[in-house]
C-alpha positions as CSV (number, residue, x, y, z in Angstrom):
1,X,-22.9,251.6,171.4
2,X,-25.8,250.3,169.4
3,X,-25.5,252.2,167.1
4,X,-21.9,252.2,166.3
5,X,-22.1,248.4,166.1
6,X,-25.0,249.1,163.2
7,X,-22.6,251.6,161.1
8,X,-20.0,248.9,161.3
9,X,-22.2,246.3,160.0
10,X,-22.3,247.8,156.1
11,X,-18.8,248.1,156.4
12,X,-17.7,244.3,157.4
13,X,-20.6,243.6,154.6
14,X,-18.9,245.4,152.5
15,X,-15.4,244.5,153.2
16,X,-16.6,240.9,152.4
17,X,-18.5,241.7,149.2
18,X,-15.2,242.5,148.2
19,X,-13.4,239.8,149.3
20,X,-15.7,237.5,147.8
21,X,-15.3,239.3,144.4
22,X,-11.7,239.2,144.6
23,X,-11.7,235.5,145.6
24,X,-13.8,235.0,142.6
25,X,-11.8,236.7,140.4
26,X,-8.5,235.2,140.8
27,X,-9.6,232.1,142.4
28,X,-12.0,231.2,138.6
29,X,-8.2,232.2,136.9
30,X,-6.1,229.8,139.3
31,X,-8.1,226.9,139.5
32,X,-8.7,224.0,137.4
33,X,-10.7,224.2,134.1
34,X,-13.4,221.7,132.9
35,X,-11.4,220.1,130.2
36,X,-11.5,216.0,130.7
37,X,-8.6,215.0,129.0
38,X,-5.6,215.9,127.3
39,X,-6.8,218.0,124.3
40,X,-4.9,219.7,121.2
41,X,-6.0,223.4,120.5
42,X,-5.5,225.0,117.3
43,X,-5.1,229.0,117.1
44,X,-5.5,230.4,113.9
45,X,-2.6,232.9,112.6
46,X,-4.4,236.3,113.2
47,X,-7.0,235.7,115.9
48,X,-8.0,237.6,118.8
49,X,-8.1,237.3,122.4
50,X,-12.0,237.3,121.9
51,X,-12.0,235.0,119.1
52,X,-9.8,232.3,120.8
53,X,-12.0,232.5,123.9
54,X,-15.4,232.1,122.6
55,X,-13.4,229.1,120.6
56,X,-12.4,227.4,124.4
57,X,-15.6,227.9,125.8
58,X,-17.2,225.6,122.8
59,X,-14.2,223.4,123.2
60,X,-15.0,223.1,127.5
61,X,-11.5,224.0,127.6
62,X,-13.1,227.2,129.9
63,X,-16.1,227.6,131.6
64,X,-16.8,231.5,130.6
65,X,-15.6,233.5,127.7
66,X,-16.7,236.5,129.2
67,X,-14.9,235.9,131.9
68,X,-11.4,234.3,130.4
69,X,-11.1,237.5,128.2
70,X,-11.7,239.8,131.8
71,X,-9.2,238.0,133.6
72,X,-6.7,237.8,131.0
73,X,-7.2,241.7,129.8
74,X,-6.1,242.5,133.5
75,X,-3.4,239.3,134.8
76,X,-1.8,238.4,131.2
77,X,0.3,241.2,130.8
78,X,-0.1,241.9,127.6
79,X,2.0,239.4,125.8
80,X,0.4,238.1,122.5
81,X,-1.3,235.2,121.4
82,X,0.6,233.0,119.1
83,X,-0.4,230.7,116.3
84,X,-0.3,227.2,115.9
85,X,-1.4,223.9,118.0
86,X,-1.2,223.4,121.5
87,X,-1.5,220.7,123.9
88,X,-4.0,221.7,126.8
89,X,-3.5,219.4,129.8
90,X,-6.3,217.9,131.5
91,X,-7.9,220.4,134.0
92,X,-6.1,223.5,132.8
93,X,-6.4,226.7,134.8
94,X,-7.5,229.4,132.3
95,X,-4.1,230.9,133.9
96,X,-2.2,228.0,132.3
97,X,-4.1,228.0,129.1
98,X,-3.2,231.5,128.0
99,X,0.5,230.8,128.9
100,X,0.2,227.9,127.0
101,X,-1.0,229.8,123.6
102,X,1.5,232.8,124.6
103,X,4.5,230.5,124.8
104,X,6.8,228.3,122.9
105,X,5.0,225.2,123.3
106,X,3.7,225.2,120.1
107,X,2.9,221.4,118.5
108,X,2.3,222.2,115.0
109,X,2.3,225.8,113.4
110,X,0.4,227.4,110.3
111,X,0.5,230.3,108.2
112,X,-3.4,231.7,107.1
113,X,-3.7,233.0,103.6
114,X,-7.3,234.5,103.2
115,X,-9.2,234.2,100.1
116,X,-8.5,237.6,98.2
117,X,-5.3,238.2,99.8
118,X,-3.1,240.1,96.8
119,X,0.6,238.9,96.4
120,X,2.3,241.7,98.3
121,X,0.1,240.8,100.8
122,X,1.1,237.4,101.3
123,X,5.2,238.3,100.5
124,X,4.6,240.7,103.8
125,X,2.7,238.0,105.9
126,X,5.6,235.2,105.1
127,X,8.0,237.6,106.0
128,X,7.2,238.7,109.2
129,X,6.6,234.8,110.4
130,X,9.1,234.7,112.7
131,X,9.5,230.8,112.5
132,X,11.0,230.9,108.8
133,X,14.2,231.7,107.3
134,X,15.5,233.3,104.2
135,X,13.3,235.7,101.3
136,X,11.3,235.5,99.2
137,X,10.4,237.6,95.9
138,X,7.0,239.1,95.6
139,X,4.9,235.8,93.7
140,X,3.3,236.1,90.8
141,X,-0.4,237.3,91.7
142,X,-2.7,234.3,91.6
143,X,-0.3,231.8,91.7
144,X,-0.8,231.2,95.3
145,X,-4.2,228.9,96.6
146,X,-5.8,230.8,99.9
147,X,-5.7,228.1,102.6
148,X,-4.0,227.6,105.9
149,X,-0.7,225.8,105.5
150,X,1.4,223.6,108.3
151,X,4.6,225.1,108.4
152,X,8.1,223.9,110.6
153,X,10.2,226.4,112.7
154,X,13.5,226.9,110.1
155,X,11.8,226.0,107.5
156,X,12.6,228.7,104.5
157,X,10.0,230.9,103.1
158,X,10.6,230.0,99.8
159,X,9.6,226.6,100.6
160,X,6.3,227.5,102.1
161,X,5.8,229.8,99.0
162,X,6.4,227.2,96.2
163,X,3.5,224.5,98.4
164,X,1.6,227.4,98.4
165,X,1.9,227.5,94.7
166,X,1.5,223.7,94.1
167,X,-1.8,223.8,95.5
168,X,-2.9,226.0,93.0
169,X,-1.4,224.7,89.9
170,X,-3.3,221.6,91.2
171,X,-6.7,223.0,91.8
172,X,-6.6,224.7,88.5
173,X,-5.7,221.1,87.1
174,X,-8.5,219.6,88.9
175,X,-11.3,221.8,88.2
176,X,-10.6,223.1,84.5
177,X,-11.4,219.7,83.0
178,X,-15.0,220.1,85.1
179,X,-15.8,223.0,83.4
180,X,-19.2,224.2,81.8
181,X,-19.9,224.3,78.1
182,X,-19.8,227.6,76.8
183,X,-18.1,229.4,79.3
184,X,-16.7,233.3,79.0
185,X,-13.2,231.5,79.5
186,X,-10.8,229.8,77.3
187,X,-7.9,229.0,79.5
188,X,-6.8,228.3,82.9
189,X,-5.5,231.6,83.0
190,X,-8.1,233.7,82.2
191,X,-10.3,231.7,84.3
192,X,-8.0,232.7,87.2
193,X,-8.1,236.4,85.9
194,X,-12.0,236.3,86.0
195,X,-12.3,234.2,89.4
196,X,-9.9,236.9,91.0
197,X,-12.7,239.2,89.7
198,X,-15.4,237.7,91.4
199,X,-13.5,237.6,94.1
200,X,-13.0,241.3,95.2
201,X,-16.7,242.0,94.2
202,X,-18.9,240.2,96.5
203,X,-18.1,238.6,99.9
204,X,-21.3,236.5,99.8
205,X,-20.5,232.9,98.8
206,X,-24.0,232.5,98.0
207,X,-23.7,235.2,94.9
208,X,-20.6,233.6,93.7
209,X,-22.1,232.1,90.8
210,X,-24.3,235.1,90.0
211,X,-21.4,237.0,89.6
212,X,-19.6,235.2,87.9
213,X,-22.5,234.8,85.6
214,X,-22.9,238.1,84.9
215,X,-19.4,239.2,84.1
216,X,-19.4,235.9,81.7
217,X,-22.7,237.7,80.5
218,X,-20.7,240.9,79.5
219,X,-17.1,238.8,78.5
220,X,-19.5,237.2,76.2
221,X,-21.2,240.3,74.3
222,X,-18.3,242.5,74.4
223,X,-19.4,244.9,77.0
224,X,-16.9,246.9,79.4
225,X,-16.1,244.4,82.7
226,X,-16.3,247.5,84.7
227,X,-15.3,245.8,88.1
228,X,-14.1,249.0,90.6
229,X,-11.3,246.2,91.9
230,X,-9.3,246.3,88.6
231,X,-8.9,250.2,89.0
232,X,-7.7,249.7,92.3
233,X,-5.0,246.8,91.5
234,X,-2.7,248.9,89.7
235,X,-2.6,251.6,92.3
236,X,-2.1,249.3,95.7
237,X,-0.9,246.3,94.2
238,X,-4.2,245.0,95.9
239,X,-4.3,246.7,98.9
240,X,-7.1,248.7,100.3
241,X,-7.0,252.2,98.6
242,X,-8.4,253.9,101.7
243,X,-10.3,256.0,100.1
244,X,-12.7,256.8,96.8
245,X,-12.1,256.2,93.6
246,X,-11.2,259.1,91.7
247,X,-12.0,259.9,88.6
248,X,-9.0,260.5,86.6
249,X,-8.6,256.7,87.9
250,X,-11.3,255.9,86.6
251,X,-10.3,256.9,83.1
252,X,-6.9,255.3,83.2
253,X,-6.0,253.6,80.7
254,X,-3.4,250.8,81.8
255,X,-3.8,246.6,81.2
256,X,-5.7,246.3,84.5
257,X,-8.6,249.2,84.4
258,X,-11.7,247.5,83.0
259,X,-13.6,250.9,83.0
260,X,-11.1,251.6,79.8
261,X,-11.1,248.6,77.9
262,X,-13.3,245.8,76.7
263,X,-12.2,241.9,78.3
264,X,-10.2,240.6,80.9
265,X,-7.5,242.4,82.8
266,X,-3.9,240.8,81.7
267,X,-3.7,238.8,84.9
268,X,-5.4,238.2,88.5
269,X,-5.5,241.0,90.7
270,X,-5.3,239.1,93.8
271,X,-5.4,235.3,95.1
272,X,-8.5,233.4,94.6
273,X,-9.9,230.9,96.6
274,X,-11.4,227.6,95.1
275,X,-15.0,228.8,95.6
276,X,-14.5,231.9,92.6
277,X,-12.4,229.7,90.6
278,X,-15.4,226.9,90.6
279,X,-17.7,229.8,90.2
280,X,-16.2,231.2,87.0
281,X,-15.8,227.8,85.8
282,X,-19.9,226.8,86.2
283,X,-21.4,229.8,86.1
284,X,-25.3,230.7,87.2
285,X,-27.4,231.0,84.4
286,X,-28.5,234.3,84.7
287,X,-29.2,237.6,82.3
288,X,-28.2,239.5,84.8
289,X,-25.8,242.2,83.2
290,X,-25.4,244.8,85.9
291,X,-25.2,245.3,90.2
292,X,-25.1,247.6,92.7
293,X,-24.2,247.1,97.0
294,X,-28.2,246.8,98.3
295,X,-26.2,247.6,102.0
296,X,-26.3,244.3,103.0
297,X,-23.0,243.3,101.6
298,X,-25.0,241.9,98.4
299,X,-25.8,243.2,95.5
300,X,-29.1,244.4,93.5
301,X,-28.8,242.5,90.1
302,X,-30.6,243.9,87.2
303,X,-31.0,243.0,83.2
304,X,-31.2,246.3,82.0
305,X,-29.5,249.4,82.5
306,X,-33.2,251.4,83.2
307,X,-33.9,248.9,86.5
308,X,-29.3,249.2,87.0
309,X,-30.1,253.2,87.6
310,X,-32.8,252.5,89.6
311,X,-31.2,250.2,91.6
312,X,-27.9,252.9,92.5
313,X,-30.8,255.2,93.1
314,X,-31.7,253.9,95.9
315,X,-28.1,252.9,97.2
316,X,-27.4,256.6,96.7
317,X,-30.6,257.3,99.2
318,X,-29.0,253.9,101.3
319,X,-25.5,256.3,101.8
320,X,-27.0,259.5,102.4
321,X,-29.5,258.0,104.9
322,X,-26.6,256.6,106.7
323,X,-24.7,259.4,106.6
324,X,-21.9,258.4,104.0
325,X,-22.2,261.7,102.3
């Protein structure tokens, strides 16, 4: 008898091990949060499950991150997040919270478009948001100003499209009479066909300038752009080519491809944000003429084209170490 009464024991234990985990589970999605008050939340068009979690946990909306996103991968039900501002009561249940951000109960709602989004890009984004109404053409690349935008359910696309617009034509009028002396530019224009530039080549804000300083370097002395993005742009419209760069592309001759001609492309090939267009208007000082990826998601800048081969020397040892080819 003993004995039996022993094997039962790990049994109950475990029985309530598992209870206790269960009760912990569902119990943390059921029960009040830690919020104080009444709070507005803001989703950003295009986030994750994991992004807006870690973004509750900072805001004490939930207690756990880890947990929010565990519980709501298995009890949501898959419906998606939506975009826009909500109104989190005071004490929300992490249960209540995602319902809240998967429902209707939206206070203000936004559009997102990214610095170095291309036209088509932003034409396909304004016409899948369900909240608008009517069409839209395809807008004229650059003519749009990446931002995020407060848009109203009904409200037509073309509407959106033409603010989106006006906040461009402004920044341009704003920063072109802040410009540097001597710059590669001599219009708006071609300062929004070189910012576009800098844009697609480096995704460091803190090269900006250095970039932009060494195309103005080239514009300058009448040496081949050579930016890869302006192959691209008449292939994809912008869009990622998904794969390499052949060469016959390479040797296309067309108003975009600055492999094949000396200057500026005839327009942007994408949508740049403030940042490149301030960039290209106040360039670094720099004698910097050439760069190559150093596999940080920099650049290796060099004056001369002896130190240039050196430097895609050892990116070329980079990619094989890594396995690229």
């Amino acid at each position: 008898m003993m004995g039996s009464r022993r094997g039962c024991l790990p049994t109950v234990l475990a029985v309530v091990l598992v209870l206790a985990a269960l009760g912990w589970f569902f119990g943390g999605w059921y029960a009040s949060g830690p919020l104080a008050k009444e709070t507005a939340f803001v989703v950003p068009e295009g986030s994750s499950l994991s992004l807006v979690a870690d973004k509750l946990e900072r805001n004490g909306a939930i207690a756990s991150a880890g947990a929010f996103k565990l519980r709501a991968r298995i009890l949501s039900g898959g419906a998606p997040i939506k975009a826009g501002e909500f109104l989190l009561p005071k004490g929300a249940s992490p249960s209540r919270i995602l319902r809240i951000i998967q429902g209707d109960e939206v206070l203000r709602r936004f559009v997102t478009v990214p610095e170095g989004m291309p036209s088509i890009m932003v034409y396909e984004r304004l016409m899948a948001q369900p909240n608008l109404t009517g069409t839209i053409e395809v807008p004229t690349e650059g003519s749009i100003l990446p931002d995020t935008y407060e848009i109203e359910k009904g409200e037509s696309r073309q509407a959106v499209l033409l603010r989106m617009q006006a906040a461009m034509r402004r920044t341009l009028a704003e920063l072109w009479p802040k410009r540097a002396k001597d710059i590669a530019v001599s219009t708006p224009a071609e300062a929004l066909a070189l910012a576009s530039i800098v844009e697609k080549e480096t995704g460091k804000p803190a090269e900006r300038r250095v970039v932009a300083g060494l195309y103005s370097n080239r514009l300058k002395q009448g040496i081949m752009l050579q930016a890869d993005p302006t192959i691209i742009y008449p292939i994809t419209k912008g869009k990622p080519l998904g794969r390499r760069i052949r060469q016959s592309e390479i040797q296309a001759v067309n108003d975009y491809n600055t492999y094949s001609m000396v200057g500026l492309p005839k327009g942007p090939i994408t949508n740049p944000g403030r940042a490149s267009i301030e960039a290209v208007l106040n360039p670094a000082k720099t004698d910097a003429l050439y760069m190559v990826a150093d596999g940080t998601g920099g650049h290796q800048f060099a004056t001369t084209l002896e130190e240039h081969n050196a430097n895609v020397e050892k990116w070329y040892a980079l990619r094989k170490a890594r396995g690229d080819f």
